[in-house]
Steps between C-alpha positions, in 0.01 A plus 500: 500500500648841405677656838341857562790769533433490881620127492735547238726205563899531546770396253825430535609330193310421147643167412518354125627117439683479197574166392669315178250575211348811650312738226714800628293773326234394814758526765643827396109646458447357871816651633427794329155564595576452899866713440295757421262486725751492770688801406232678485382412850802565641503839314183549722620351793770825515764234369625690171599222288524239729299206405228473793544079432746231331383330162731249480512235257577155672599134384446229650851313497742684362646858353442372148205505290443476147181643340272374207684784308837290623628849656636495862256614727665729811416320813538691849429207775383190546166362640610436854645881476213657499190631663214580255203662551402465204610210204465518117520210314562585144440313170765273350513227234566134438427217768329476814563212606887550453514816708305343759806255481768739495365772735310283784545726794271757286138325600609434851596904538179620350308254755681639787473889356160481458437344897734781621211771323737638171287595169623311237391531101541319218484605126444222214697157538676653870091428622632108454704588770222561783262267376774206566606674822112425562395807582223547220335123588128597507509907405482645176847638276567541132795462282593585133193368244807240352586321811115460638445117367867437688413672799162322556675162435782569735261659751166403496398606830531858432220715336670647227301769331573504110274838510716737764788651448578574871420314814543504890440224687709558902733719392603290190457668222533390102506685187453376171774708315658802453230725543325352739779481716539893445169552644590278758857632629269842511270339728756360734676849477197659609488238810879553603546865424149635486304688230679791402815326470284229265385775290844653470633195348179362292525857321856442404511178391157411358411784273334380143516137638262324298250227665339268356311390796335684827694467752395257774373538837819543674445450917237325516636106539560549880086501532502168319675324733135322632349209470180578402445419134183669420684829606803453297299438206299841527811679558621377184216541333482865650875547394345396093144762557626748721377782243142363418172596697391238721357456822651304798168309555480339145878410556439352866167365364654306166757315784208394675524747822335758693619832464550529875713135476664631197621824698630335817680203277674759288590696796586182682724367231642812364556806762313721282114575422395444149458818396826610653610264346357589123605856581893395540460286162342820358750762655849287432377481142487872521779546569629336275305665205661838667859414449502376221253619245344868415166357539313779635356458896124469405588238198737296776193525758275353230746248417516335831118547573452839646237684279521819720858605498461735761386188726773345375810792548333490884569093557796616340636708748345301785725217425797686356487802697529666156287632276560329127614831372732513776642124485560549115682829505697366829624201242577705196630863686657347830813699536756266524572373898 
């Protein structure tokens, strides 16, 4: 679930596994994104130019790597070296089943990261590497479209999602590719560093990215983590409609509930009311649309359900504590920090 900036969560170190085959253009994007991100917060935090965190790139047996590209990659410590807050597992090429052979203290690590509380995300084939650590058995991830047959055969007890681009599912998060895992490290930046510093870096890296997809619900795995089935199903299914006019009691009534049993088991199972719920979907959408399009405020408010835009720039703010005027010029004129 996304951190508010009250909460924001420390970070010591941003931690990226290179191994033998790694796609480097993903590991250089990752370090790049969260080198960024920490100059600038430590620009804020009255540092100057001192980086407010480490990004280190790590191995996990040695100081030599070789990438798909067959270049060296620069490696600054090992796995035992360090203490992450927060892991990225990059893409990389060729066979699974030999780097699980050549790198096994790589699944064991993740397991004992991920006990100990540290984020860790995965673009492409590196989400191989948390679905074998077991830490995906039961929840929802994605991968790139060409490796979805070999990821279901390798791991059928994860529910991979050939529709999303991004998911979150306990603070494990996959992208599919490139772009998704832009939106992503964005996300996470926003969690570590807080908003402004998210903005700052979204506007100087992502401008005239093309999408060819909406970008997914990011935040919202965490209140999936039930085991109430019926739930799960309308929040996916709320995830897929979140625009359309409907009313609660035709959705609690077409999975054979009350709406008074439909309200306490989505509370029960989730944290959140339903329509709290909707309005997040509605509002993180938003937000989106505001960052990266020129889509004007009323057509964004009609494109996420919101026929009165005025209604809408109000939920807006109550969630945001921005108006969507403010949020968009705050992501395009931000002075840099």
């Amino acid at each position: 679930m996304t951190h508010p900036a009250s909460t924001t969560p420390s970070l010591r170190q941003v931690v990226i596994l290179a191994t033998d085959g790694v796609i480097n253009s993903t590991l250089t994007q990752a370090r790049d994104f969260f080198h960024m991100a920490s100059l600038r917060l430590g620009r804020q935090q009255g540092q100057g130019l001192r980086p407010a965190y480490q990004t280190l790139t790590v191995a996990p047996d040695s100081n030599t790597v070789t990438a798909f590209s067959e270049e060296r990659v620069a490696i600054e410590a090992r796995l035992e070296e360090v203490q992450p807050g927060l892991i990225v597992l990059p893409a990389f090429w060729g066979d699974f089943d030999q780097l699980l052979t050549r790198y096994p203290n790589v699944v064991p690590w993740l397991r004992a990261e991920h006990a100990r509380g540290t984020v860790i995300t995965a673009q492409a084939t590196g989400v191989f590497w948390v679905a074998a650590a077991g830490l995906l058995e039961g929840r929802e991830a994605t991968t790139y479209w060409r490796f979805f047959d070999e990821f279901t055969q390798r791991f059928p007890q994860v529910q991979l999602n050939r529709d999303k681009h991004v998911t979150d599912a306990d603070h494990v998060y996959c992208a599919a590719g490139i772009t998704s895992a832009c939106d992503l490290y964005i996300h996470l930046i926003e969690m570590f560093c807080g908003g402004h510093i998210a903005q700052a870096v979204s506007r100087d890296t992502l401008f005239e990215m093309q999408r060819n997809y909406t970008p997914g619900m990011i935040g919202f795995g965490g209140q999936k983590l039930h085991q109430d089935a019926t739930i799960l199903q309308i929040q996916q299914w709320l995830e897929e409609h979140f625009s359309e006019k409907f009313r609660f009691e035709d959705v609690a009534s077409h999975h054979g509930m009350s709406i008074r049993n439909f309200m306490r088991r989505f509370q029960s199972a989730t944290g959140d009311k339903p329509l709290h719920y909707l309005q997040r979907l509605r509002v993180e959408t938003a937000k989106t649309l505001l960052s990266t399009t020129r889509r004007s405020v009323k057509t964004i408010s009609y494109d996420i359900g919101y026929d009165d835009a005025s209604f809408f720039a109000r939920l807006f703010r109550q969630h945001t504590g921005l108006s969507p005027n403010q949020y968009r010029r705050q992501f395009q004129h931000q002075a840099a920090s």
